[in-house]
C-alpha positions as CSV (number, residue, x, y, z in Angstrom):
1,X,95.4,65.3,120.5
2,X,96.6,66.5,117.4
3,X,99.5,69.9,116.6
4,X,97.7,72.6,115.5
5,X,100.2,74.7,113.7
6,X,98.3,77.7,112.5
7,X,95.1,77.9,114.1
8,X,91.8,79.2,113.0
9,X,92.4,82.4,110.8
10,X,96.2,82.4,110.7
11,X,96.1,79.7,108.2
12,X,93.8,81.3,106.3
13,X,96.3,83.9,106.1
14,X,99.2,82.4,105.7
15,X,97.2,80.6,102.1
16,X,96.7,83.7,101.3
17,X,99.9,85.5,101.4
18,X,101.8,82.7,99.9
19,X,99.5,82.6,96.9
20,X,100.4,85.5,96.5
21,X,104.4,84.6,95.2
22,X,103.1,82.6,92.6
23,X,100.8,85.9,91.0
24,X,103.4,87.4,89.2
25,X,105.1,84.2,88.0
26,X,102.5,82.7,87.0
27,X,100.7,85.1,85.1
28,X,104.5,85.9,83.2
29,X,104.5,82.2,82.6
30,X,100.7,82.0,81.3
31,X,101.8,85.3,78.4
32,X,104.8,83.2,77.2
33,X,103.0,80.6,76.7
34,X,100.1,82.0,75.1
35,X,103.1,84.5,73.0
36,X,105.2,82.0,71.7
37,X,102.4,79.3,70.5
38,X,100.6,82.5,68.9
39,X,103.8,83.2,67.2
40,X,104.6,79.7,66.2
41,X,101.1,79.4,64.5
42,X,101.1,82.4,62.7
43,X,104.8,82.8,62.3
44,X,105.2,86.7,64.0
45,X,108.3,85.4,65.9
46,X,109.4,87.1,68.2
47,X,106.3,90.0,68.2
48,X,103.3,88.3,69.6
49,X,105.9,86.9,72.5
50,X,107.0,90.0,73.6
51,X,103.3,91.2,73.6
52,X,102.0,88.8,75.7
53,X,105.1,88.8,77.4
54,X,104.7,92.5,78.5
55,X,100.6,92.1,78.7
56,X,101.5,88.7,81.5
57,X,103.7,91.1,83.4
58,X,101.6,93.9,83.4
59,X,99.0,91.2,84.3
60,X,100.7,89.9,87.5
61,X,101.8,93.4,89.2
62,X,98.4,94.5,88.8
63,X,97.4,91.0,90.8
64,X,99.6,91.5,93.0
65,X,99.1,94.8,93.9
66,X,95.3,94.2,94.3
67,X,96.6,91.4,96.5
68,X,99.0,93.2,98.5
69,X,96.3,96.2,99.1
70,X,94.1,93.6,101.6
71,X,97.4,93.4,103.9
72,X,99.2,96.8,103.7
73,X,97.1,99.5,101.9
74,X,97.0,103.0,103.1
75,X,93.8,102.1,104.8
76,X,95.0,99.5,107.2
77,X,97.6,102.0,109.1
78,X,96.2,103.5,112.4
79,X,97.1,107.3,112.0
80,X,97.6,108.6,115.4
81,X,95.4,110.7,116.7
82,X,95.6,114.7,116.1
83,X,97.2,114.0,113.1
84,X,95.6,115.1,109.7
85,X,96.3,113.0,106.8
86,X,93.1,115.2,104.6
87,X,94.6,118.5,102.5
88,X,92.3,121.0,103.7
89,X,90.4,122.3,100.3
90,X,91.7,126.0,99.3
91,X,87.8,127.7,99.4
92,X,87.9,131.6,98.4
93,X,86.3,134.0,100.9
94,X,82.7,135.1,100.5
């Protein structure tokens, strides 16, 4: 009989959330790479690096965000209930 150690959707999760530590890395590593070859080719050192640099960054916390939103956005916490979490609209009398 074989060990299951994460059965059915739990592994499916657990892929998931770990890809998810390699987003932001990556895409920094992916807009140094793409930066510093651009720069070497045209010779714009250090510009184009930082650029990418900043555009990989920028890049990964938006991934990773997006990410993060399918296991902890506002939307997934059970608001007890009697509690209001709408701002009732300000309406003038008729």
């Amino acid at each position: 009989m074989p060990l299951k150690l994460f059965p059915g959707e739990g592994f499916r999760k657990v892929a998931e959330l770990s890809s998810l530590a390699l987003m932001l890395p990556s895409s920094i590593a992916v807009g140094l790479f793409f930066g510093y070859f651009l720069d070497k080719w045209l010779g714009t050192h250090p510009w184009l690096l930082l650029i990418f640099l900043l555009l990989g960054i920028a890049s990964g916390l938006m991934s990773l965000l997006r990410g993060l939103s399918k296991y902890g956005g506002p939307d997934s916490i059970e608001q007890p209930e009697g509690t209001e979490t709408d701002v009732p609209e300000n309406r003038p009398a008729d």
